[in-house]
N, C-alpha and C positions, 0 to 999 in steps of 0.2 A: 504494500500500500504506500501511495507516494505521500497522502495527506492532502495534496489536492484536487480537487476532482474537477470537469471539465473535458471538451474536445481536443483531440488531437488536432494538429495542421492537417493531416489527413485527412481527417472525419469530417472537418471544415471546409475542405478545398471540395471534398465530393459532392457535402451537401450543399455548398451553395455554387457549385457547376464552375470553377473558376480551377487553377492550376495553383501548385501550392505557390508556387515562386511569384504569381500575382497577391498572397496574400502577406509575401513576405516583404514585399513593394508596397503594399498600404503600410505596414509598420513604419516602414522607414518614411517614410512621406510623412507620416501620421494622420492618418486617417483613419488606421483601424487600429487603437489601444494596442500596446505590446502585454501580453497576456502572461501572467507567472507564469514560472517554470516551476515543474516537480522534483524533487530530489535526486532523479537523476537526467536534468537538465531538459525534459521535454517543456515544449510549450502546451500548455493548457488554456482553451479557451473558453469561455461562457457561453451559454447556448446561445445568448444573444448574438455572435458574431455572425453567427447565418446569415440574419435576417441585417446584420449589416453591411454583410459584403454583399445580397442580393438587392440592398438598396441601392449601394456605390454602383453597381452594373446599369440596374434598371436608369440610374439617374445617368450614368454616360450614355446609352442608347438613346437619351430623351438629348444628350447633343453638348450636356454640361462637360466642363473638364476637370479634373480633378481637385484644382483651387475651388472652383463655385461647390464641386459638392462638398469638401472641407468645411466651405463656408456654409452651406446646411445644414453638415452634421452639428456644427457650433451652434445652429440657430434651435433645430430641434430638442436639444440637452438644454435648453435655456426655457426656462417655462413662463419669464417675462415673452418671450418672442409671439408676436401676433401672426394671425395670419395672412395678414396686407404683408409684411413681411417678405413671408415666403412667396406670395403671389407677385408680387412686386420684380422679385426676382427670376421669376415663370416668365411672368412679361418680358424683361428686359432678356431672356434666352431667346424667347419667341423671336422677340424682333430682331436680333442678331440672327437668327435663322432664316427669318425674309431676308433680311439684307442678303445673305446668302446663296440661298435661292435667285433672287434680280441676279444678282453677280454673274452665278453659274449658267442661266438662262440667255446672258447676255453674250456670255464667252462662245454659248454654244452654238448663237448666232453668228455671231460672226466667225464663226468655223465655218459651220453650213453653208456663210456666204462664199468665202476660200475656195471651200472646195467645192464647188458647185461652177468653180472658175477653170475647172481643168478635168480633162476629158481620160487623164491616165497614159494617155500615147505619148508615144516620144521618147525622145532623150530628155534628160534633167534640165539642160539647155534652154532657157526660156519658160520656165517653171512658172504657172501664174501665181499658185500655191506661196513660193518662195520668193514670190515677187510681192504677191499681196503681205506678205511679214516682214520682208521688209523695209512695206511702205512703199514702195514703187507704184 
């Protein structure tokens, strides 16, 4: 018996779908609490981690990076924090995300115009492709 009791990094990594060495990367970042060790030096984690590293996921997939979700976890553990708050912060992702979106829409256009300039024949010679880049 080590005396402490809790998940292993393993037991951790499996259940919340992630690789051990991503949970060893939240440590060091901190974002995921570094969790006592047992007596003979495992880490041990609280069942809570699951359900923290399944947040850290779900919140990057929604487009956050790992400062903003830091700055969540900080806000969540704060029981003063509102939730205009948090929302606030939803907002201001959201529209980093349009802006985005215009960006990538825009690039993609004027790709489609590019190449819409050049029929694939030929020699490299006269490229409209490499002309329309650079500005020609």
């Amino acid at each position: 018996m080590t005396g402490i009791s809790g998940l292993t990094i393993g037991e951790v990594a499996k259940q919340a779908e992630v690789n051990i060495e991503t949970l060893r990367y939240y440590e060091r970042r901190g974002i995921l609490p570094k969790p006592p060790r047992s007596r003979t030096n495992y880490r041990r984690y609280p069942e809570t981690a699951v359900q923290q590293v399944r947040f850290i996921k779900r919140t990057q997939r929604l487009g956050f990076s790992l400062n903003e979700i830091s700055d969540l976890l900080f806000l969540r553990r704060d029981p003063k924090t509102s939730r205009a708050a948090v929302k606030a912060r939803a907002e201001a992702k959201l529209e980093d995300i349009e802006a985005k979106i215009l960006h990538l829409t825009e690039m993609r256009d004027a790709l489609a115009h590019v190449t819409a300039l050049c029929d694939g024949k030929g020699s490299i010679d006269g490229c409209p492709i490499l002309y329309a880049m650079e500005g020609e």
